[in-house]
C-alpha positions as CSV (number, residue, x, y, z in Angstrom):
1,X,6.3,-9.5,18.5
2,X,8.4,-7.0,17.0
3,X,7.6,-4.3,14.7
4,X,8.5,-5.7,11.6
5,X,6.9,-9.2,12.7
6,X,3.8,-7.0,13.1
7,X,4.2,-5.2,10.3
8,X,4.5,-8.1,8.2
9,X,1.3,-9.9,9.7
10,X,-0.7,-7.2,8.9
11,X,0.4,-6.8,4.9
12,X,-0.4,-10.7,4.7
13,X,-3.8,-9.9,5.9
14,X,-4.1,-6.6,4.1
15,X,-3.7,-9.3,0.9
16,X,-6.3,-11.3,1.8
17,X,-8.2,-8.5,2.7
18,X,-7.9,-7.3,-1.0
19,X,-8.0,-11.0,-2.6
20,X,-11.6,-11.0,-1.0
21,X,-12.5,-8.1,-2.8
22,X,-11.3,-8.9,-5.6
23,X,-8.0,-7.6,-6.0
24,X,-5.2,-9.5,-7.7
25,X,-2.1,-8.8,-5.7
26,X,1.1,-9.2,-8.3
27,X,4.1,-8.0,-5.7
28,X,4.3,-7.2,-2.3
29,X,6.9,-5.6,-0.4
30,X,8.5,-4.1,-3.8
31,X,11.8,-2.0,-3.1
32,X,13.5,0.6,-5.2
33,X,16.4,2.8,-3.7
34,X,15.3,3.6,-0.4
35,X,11.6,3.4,-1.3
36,X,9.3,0.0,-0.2
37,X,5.2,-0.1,-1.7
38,X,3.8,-3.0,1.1
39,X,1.3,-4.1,-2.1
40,X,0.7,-4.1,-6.1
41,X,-2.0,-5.1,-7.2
42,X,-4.6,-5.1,-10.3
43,X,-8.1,-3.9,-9.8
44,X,-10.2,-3.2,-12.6
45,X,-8.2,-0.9,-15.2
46,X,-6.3,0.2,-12.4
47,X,-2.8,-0.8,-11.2
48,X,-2.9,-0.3,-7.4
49,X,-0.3,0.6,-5.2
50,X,-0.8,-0.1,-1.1
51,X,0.4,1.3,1.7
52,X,-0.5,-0.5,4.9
53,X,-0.5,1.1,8.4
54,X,-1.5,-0.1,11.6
55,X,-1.7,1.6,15.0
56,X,-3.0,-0.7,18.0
57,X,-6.7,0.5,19.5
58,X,-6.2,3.0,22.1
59,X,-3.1,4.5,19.9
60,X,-2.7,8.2,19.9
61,X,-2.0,8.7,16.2
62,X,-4.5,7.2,13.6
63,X,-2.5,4.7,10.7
64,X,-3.6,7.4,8.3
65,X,-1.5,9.8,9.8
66,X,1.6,7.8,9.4
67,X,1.1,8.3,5.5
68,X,3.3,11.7,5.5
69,X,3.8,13.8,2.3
70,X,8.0,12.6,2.9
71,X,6.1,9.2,2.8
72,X,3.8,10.4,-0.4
73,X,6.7,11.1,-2.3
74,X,8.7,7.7,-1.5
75,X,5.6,5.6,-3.0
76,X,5.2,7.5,-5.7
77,X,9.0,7.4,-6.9
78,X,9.0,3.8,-6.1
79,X,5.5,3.6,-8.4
80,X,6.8,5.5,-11.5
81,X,10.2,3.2,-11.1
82,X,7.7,0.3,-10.9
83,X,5.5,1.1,-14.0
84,X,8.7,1.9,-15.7
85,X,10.8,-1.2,-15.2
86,X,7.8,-4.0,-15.0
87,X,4.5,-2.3,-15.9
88,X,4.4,-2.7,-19.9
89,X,1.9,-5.3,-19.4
90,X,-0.4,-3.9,-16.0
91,X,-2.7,-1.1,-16.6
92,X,-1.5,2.4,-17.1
93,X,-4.2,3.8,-15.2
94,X,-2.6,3.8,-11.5
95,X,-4.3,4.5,-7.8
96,X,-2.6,5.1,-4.8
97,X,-4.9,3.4,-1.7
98,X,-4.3,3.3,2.1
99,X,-5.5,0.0,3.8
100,X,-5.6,1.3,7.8
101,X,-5.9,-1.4,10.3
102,X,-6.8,-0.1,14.1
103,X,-6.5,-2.7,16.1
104,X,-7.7,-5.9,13.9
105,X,-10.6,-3.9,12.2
106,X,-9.3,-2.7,8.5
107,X,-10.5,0.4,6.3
108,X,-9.5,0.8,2.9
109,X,-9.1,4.3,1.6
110,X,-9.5,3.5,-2.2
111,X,-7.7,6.9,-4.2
112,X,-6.1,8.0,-0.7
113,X,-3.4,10.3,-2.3
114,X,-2.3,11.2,-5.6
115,X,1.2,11.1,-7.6
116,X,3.6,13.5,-5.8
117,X,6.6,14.5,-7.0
C-alpha cells in the first residue's frame, strides 16, 4: 500500500472515528490553493477542522510532530478560505483538532493548535 492509499484509509477511519463521537463530518479532503484540511466537521457550536497523521508503531517521529508551524499556517489559510466561501451557514466559532493514529490506535487532540497567520 502506498502512501496515499494509507493516507486515505486512515481519514476514512478518522470519520468514523468522529461520527462515533458525535461529530458530523460536512467535507473531507477540502483543497484551496496549495492547502488540503483531511476533515470538516460540526461539533457542538464549533466548526472543526482535522488534520490526520499517522506514523506506523515503532516509528521514530510521533504523527503529532508531522503538524509543523509551515503545516499550521496551510490549514489555517485553507480554514479562513473555507469559512469564507461556504461557512455562512456552519458555526463561526472554529477549532483546529489533531486525530493521531500510531499504529491502529487513535488519539484526538481536541483544540490542538490555534489560527496562524
Amino acid at each position: 500500500m502506498n502512501t496515499h492509499d494509507k493516507g486515505s484509509l486512515y481519514e476514512k477511519k478518522a470519520a468514523k472515528y468522529l461520527e462515533a463521537r458525535g461529530f458530523k463530518i460536512i467535507e473531507m479532503n477540502y483543497r484551496f490553493k496549495r492547502a488540503e484540511i483531511d476533515i470538516i466537521s460540526q461539533e457542538g457550536d464549533y466548526t472543526v477542522f482535522t488534520e490526520v497523521k499517522y506514523r506506523k508503531r515503532g516509528s521514530r517521529q510521533h504523527p503529532l510532530e508531522a503538524v509543523s508551524p509551515s503545516k499550521i499556517r496551510q490549514i489555517s489559510f485553507a480554514a479562513m478560505s473555507y469559512m469564507l466561501v461556504k461557512g455562512k451557514d456552519l458555526p463561526q466559532q472554529v477549532r483546529f483538532d489533531v486525530l493521531a493514529f500510531l499504529g491502529d490506535e487513535p488519539r484526538l487532540i481536541r483544540d490542538a493548535f490555534d489560527y496562524m497567520e
